[in-house]
N, C-alpha and C positions, 0 to 999 in steps of 0.2 A: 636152132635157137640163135636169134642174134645179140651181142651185146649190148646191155642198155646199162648207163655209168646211174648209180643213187647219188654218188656222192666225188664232186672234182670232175664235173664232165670238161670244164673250162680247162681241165690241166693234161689231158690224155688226150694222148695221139693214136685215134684208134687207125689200123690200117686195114682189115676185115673183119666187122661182124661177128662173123660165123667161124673162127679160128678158136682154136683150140690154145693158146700161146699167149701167156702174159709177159711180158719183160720189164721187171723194175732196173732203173739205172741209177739207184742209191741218190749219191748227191751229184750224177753227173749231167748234163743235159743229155734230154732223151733225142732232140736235134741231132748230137754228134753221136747217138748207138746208131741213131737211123742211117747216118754216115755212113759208118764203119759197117753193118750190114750191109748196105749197098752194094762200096766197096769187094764184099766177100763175096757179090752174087746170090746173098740170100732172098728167097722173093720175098716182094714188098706188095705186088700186085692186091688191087682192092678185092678182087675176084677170088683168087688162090692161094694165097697166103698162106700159112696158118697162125702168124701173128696176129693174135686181136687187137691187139694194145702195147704201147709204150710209153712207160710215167716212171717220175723219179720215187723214189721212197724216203723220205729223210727221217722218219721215225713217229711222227706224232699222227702221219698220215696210216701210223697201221689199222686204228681200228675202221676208217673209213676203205681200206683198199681190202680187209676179212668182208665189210658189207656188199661192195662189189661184187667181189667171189663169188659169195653166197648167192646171191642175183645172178650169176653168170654162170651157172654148174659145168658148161660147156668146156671152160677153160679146168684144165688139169697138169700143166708145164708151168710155173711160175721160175723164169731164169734171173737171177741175179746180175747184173753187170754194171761195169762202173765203179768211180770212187765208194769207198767207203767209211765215212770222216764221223760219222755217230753211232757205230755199232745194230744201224737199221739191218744188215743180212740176217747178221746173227739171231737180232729180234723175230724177227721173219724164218727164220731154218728154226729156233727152239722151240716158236709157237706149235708149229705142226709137229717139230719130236717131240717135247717132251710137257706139251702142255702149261697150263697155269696155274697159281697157288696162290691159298688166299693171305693177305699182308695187311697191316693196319699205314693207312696213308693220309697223311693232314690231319689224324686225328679219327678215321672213317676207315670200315673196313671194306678190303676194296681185291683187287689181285695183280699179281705179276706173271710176267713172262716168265718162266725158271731161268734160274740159272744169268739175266741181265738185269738190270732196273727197271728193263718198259713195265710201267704202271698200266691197267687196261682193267676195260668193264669185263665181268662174267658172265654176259648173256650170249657173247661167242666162243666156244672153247673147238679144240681140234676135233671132237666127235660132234658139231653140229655140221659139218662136213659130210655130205652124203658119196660126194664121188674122192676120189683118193688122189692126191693133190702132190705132185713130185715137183720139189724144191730143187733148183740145180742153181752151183755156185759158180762162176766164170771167170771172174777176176777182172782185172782194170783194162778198160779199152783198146788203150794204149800195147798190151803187152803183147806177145806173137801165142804165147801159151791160151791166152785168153782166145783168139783168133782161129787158132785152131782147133780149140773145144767146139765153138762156136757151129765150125766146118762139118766136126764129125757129129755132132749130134745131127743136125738138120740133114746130113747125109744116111745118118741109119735112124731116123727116122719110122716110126712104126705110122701105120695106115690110121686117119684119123676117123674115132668112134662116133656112134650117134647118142646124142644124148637124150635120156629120158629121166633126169632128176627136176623135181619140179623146183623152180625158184626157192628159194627162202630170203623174207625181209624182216629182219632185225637191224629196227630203228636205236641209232646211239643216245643210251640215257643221257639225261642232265647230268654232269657232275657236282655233287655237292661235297662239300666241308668242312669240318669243323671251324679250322683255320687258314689261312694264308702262309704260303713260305715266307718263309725269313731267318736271318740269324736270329734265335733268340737271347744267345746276349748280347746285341750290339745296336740297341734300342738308344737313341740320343734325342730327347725333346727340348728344346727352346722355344720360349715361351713368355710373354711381358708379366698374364700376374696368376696368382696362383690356382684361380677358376681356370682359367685358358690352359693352364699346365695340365691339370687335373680331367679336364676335358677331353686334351690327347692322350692322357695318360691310358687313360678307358678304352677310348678310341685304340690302340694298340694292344692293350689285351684282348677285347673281343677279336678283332683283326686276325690277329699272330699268335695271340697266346694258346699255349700246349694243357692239353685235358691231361692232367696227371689226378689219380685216384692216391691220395695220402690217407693217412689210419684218422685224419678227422674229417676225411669227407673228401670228395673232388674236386679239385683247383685249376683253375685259367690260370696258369702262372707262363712269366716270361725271368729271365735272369739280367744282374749284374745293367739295370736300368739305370739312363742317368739323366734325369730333368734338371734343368736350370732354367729358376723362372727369373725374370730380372729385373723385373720391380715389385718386391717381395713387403705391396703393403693391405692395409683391410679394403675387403670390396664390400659391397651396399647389402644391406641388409634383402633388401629386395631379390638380385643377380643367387644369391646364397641360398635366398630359400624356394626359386624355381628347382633345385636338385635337392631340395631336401638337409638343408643345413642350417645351420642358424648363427649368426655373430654374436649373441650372449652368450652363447656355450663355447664360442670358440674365443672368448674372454675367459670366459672362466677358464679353461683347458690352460691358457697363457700364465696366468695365475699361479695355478695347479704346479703347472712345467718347471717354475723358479721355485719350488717351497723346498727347502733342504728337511724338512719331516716326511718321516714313514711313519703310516698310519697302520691299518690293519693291512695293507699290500704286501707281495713279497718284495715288492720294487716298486719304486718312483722314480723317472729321468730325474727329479730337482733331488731325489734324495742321492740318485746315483751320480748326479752331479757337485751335491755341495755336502752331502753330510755320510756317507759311506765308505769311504777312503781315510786313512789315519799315517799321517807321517809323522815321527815321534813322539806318539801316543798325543797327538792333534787331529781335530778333523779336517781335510783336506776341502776346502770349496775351491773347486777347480774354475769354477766363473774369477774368482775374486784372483787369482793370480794369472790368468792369462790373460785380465786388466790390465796386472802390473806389470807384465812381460811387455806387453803393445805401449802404453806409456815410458818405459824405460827405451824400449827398441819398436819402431814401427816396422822397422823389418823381421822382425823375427819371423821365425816359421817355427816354432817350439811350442806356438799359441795351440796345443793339440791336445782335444780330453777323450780317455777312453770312458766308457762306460762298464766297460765289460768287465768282470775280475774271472782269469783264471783259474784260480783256486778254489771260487766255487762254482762257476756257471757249468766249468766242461765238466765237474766228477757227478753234480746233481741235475743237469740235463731238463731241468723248468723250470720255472718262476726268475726266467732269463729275460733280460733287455735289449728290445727288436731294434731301439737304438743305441748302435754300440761305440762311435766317437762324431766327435766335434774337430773342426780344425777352422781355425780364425786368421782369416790374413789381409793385411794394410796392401791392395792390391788396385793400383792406378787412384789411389787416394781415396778408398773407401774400405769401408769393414766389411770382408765376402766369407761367407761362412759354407764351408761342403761335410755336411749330413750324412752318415753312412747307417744302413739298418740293415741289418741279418735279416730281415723278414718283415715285410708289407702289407695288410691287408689292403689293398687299392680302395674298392671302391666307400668303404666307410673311415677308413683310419689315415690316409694318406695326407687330403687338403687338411684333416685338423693337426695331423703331426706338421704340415708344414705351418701352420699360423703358431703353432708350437714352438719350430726355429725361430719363426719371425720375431718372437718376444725374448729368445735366447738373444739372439743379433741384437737387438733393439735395446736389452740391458747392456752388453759389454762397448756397443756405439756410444750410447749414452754416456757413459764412465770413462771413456777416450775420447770423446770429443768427436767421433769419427762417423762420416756419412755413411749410413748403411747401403752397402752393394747387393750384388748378386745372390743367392741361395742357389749352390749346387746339392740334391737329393742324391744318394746310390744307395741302392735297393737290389740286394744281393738276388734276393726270392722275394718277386713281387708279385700277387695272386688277386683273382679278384673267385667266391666263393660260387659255386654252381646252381646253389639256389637265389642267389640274384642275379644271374646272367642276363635274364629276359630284363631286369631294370639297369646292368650295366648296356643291353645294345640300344634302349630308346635315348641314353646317352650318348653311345658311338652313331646313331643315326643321325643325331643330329649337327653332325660333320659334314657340309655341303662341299666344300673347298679346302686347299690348304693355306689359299691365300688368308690375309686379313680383310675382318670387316670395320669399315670406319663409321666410330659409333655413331658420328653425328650425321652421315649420310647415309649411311647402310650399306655402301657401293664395296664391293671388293677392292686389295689394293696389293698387290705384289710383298709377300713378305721380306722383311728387310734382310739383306745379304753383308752380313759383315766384311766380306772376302774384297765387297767393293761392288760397281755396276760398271757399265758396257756400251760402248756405241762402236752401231755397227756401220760402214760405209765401203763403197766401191769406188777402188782408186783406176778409173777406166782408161788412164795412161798407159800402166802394167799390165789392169787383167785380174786387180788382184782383189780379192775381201779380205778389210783391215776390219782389225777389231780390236778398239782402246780400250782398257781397262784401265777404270779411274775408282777414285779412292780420296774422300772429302774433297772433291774440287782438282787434283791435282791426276794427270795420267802416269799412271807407273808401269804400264809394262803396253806394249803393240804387238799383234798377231797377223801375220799377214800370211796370204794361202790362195793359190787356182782354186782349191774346191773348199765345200762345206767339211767335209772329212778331215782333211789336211787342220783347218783351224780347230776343230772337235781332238784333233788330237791333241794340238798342244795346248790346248785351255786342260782336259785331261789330263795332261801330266802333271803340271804345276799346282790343282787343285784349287782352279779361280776360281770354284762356285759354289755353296754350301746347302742351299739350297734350291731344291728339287723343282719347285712351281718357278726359281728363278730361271732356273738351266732349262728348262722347257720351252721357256718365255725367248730365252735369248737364242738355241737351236731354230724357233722358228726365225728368226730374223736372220742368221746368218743363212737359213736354204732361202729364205725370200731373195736375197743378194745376192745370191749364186742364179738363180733364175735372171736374172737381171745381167750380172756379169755373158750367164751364156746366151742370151740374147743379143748382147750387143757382142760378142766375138762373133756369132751367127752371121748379123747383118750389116758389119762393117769390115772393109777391107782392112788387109793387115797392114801395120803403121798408122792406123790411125788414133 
C-alpha cells in the first residue's frame, strides 16, 4: 500500500510510499528533521526507507493528519520531534491514550482531546483505528538525547509488516456555531445615530452572544456592553418602520419617561426619577436639581441620579428598574449623558429606551442652555430572546461592511477614526517606510521602519488606530511600501 495524502499533500515531504514511519516535526521545519536524519545516517532512500512522510503538526492540523492515517493503515510509528510551542505532542499522545470527551463549545456540543483543550469532531475516535498506532516522543532536534533515541530506535528496529487493513475515509464535517469567540464583556459600539447603533447592537449579539437558559426562557446575552451613539436625535418615520418601530410611540414613550406619576406600575423611570425619593419629607425631582447643579457649576460631576433604592429593590428582588443611574456632564461644551441598565432586552426595548434618554438629555439641555452631546448606554446583561432570534439575524444580515455608507451616494466610506488618519511613504534615501500620523491637519507623531513589522509594532504600542476597517485599510498600505522599498534595495546598487 502506497501512501496517498486526503488532506495537506502541498505540505508533506513524503520520502517512500510504502514505509511504514510517519514523523511530525511540531512547529519545527521538517527541512531541518530531514537534515538532522541525514546527518545520523538514517535512510532517506525513496526505495527503502521506512519513512513515509515528514510534516509539521502545529495543532489545528490534527484532524486532517487522524484522516491521513486512516487512509494510510500501512503507517503504524507516528515519531514526535522538534519544537513544541502549542502543546500539538501532547494533543497527539492523549488522543490515542486516552481518547475524547464530549464538551459544549461556542455554544454546540462538540468534543475534546482529554485532558488538553484540542476541540475536535467525533466521527474519528482512537477505536476507529484498525491497526495499532505507537506514538513515540523524541524531543528537540537540536539535543544529543533526542539523536540518540533517534539512533536506537531505527537500529532495533523490527522487520516491517504487510498491511491488510482496508482504507477508511472520513470526511471533516462543517463546523458550525452557535456563536463566535469573543470576550463577552468587552463589547464597545460607536455609532452616529441611534438606528446605526441599534443595528450593531444586534449584529453582535447574534454574532457573539452566549445561549444561557434562565428560569424565563433562553437568552442570546452578552455583558457589561457599551454603545455610544453621537448624535443622539429622531430618525424619519420611514428608516424606523423598515425594523418595525414607530416614532409616535417613541414620543409617546418620551413623554411617559418625564411624568413623575405612578399609575398602576410598580415603577416608572419619570416616577423613579422625579417623584419616589423624599429628602425631608419632600419629593426629590432628581432632573430639577442636577439642573441646578449644571447651572451653578458646569463642571460638576455630582450631576448623578440613581434610580435604584436599596432598601427595597435587593430585600424584594422584582418590580425593579432595569434603569438604574443617570450621570450628566458639561463635557467639551455639551451636555453628554451615560445610561446605565441592569438588564436590556435588545432587540424590542433598547432603540426605545434610548430615544427614552434622548428626551431625559434634551430636558435638562434645555433648562441649561447646553448643546446636547453624546449618549453613552451600559448594559450590564444585555439579551436579545430565543424566540426572536431568527428576526434578530435578518437584522444582523443585513450588515455588509463595517465601513459606512454615504447616504446620498450609497458608496462605502472608511469609518471615521478619532485616533487621527495616516500617510504612508518611502523615504528611498534611507530604505525606510515613514508613516505620518495626522490629526485635523496637523502631524503629530512619525513612524519610520525597514520592514512592515517593525512600523505595525510601534503603531501597536501607542494605540494609533481604533478602528478595525481603518487598521486593515492602512496595514495594506504600508506591505504595499514595503514591496516597493524591497524592490528597489533589489535593483539598485547600494548608495544609492
Amino acid at each position: 500500500m502506497k501512501f496517498e495524502p486526503l488532506y495537506y499533500s502541498d505540505r508533506l515531504h513524503i520520502i517512500n510510499p510504502e514505509g511504514d514511519i510517519g514523523i511530525t516535526t511540531l512547529w519545527s521545519r521538517p527541512e531541518q528533521a530531514i537534515k538532522v536524519l541525514t546527518d545520523l545516517g538514517i535512510d532517506l532512500s525513496p526505495q527503502t526507507s521506512r519513512i513515509s512522510v515528514v510534516a509539521n503538526l502545529y495543532g489545528n492540523g490534527l484532524p486532517q493528519m487522524l484522516r491521513n492515517l486512516l487512509w494510510n493503515p500501512q503507517i503504524v510509528y507516528i515519531i514526535t520531534i522538534g519544537q513544541n510551542l502549542s502543546g500539538s505532542k501532547e494533543e497527539l499522545r492523549n488522543f490515542f491514550e486516552y481518547g475524547i470527551e464530549s464538551v459544549e463549545y461556542l455554544g454546540v456540543s462538540t468534543y475534546r482531546i482529554i485532558d488538553t483543550y484540542r476541540i475536535i469532531d467525533g466521527l474519528v475516535k482512537p477505536d476507529t483505528f484498525k491497526n495499532d498506532i505507537k506514538i513515540l516522543a523524541f524531543g528537540k532536534l537540536s539535543e544529543d538525547k533526542t539523536k540518540e533515541k533517534v539512533i536506537h530506535f531505527f537500529n532495533t528496529l523490527s522487520s516491517k509488516k504487510l498491511c491488510q487493513i482496508e482504507r477508511i475515509n472520513k470526511p471533516i464535517p462543517k463546523t458550525e456555531v452557535q456563536r463566535y469567540p469573543s470576550e463577552p464583556r468587552n463589547h464597545n459600539i460607536l455609532r452616529t445615530t441611534p438606528l446605526e447603533a441599534w443595528q450593531e447592537l444586534i449584529f453582535r449579539l447574534v454574532r457573539f452572544g452566549y445561549h444561557n437558559r434562565l428560569k424565563k426562557g433562553e437568552r442570546i446575552e452578552l455583558q457589561n456592553v457599551k454603545v455610544i451613539v453621537e448624535q443622539p436625535i429622531e430618525e424619519s418615520e420611514e428608516s424606523l418602520n423598515e425594523y418595525g418601530f414607530s416614532l409616535t410611540h417613541f414620543k409617546e414613550y418620551q413623554q411617559r419617561i418625564l411624568d413623575p406619576n405612578l399609575s398602576e406600575q410598580s415603577y416608572t423611570y419619570g416616577h423613579r426619577m422625579r417623584g419616589y425619593f423624599y429628602y425631608n419629607d419632600k419629593v426629590v425631582d432628581s432632573l430639577e436639581i442636577v439642573i441646578k447643579r449644571l447651572k451653578e457649576d458646569l463642571e460638576s460631576r455630582h450631576a448623578y441620579v440613581s434610580l435604584w433604592d436599596n432598601s427595597r429593590d435587593l430585600p424584594e428582588g422584582h418590580g425593579c428598574p432595569c434603569l438604574v443611574s443617570l450621570f450628566f456632564r458639561c463635557f467639551e461644551g455639551k451636555l453628554t449623558l451615560t445610561a446605565t441598565f441592569r438588564t436590556h432586552n435588545a432587540m424590542d426595548a433598547w432603540l426605545e429606551n434610548v430615544y427614552g434618554l434622548m428626551a431625559i438629555q434634551r430636558y435638562v439641555a434645555n433648562h441649561t442652555e447646553l448643546q446636547q452631546g453624546e449618549i453613552t448606554v451600559f448594559s450590564h446583561s444585555i439579551s436579545i430572546n430565543a424566540d426572536v432570534l431568527d428576526k434578530a439575524k435578518i437584522v444582523a444580515d443585513k450588515k455588509k461592511t463595517d465601513d459606512m455608507i454615504n447616504q446620498q451616494t450609497g458608496k462605502r466610506e472608511p469609518r471615521y477614526d478619532y485616533h487621527g488618519n495616516f500617510a504612508v511613504t518611502v523615504d528611498h534615501k534611507n530604505l525606510e517606510i515613514v508613516v505620518q500620523h495626522n490629526y485635523e491637519g496637523t502631524m503629530i507623531a512619525e513612524y519610520r521602519g525597514k520592514t512592515a513589522e517593525a512600523i505595525e509594532n510601534k503603531l501597536a504600542q501607542n494605540c494609533t488606530i481604533s478602528e478595525i476597517s481603518h487598521a486593515l485599510y492602512l496595514g495594506r498600505e504600508i506591505a504595499r511600501k514595503e514591496i516597493l522599498l524591497k524592490k528597489k534595495s533589489f535593483s539598485e546598487p547600494p548608495g544609492v
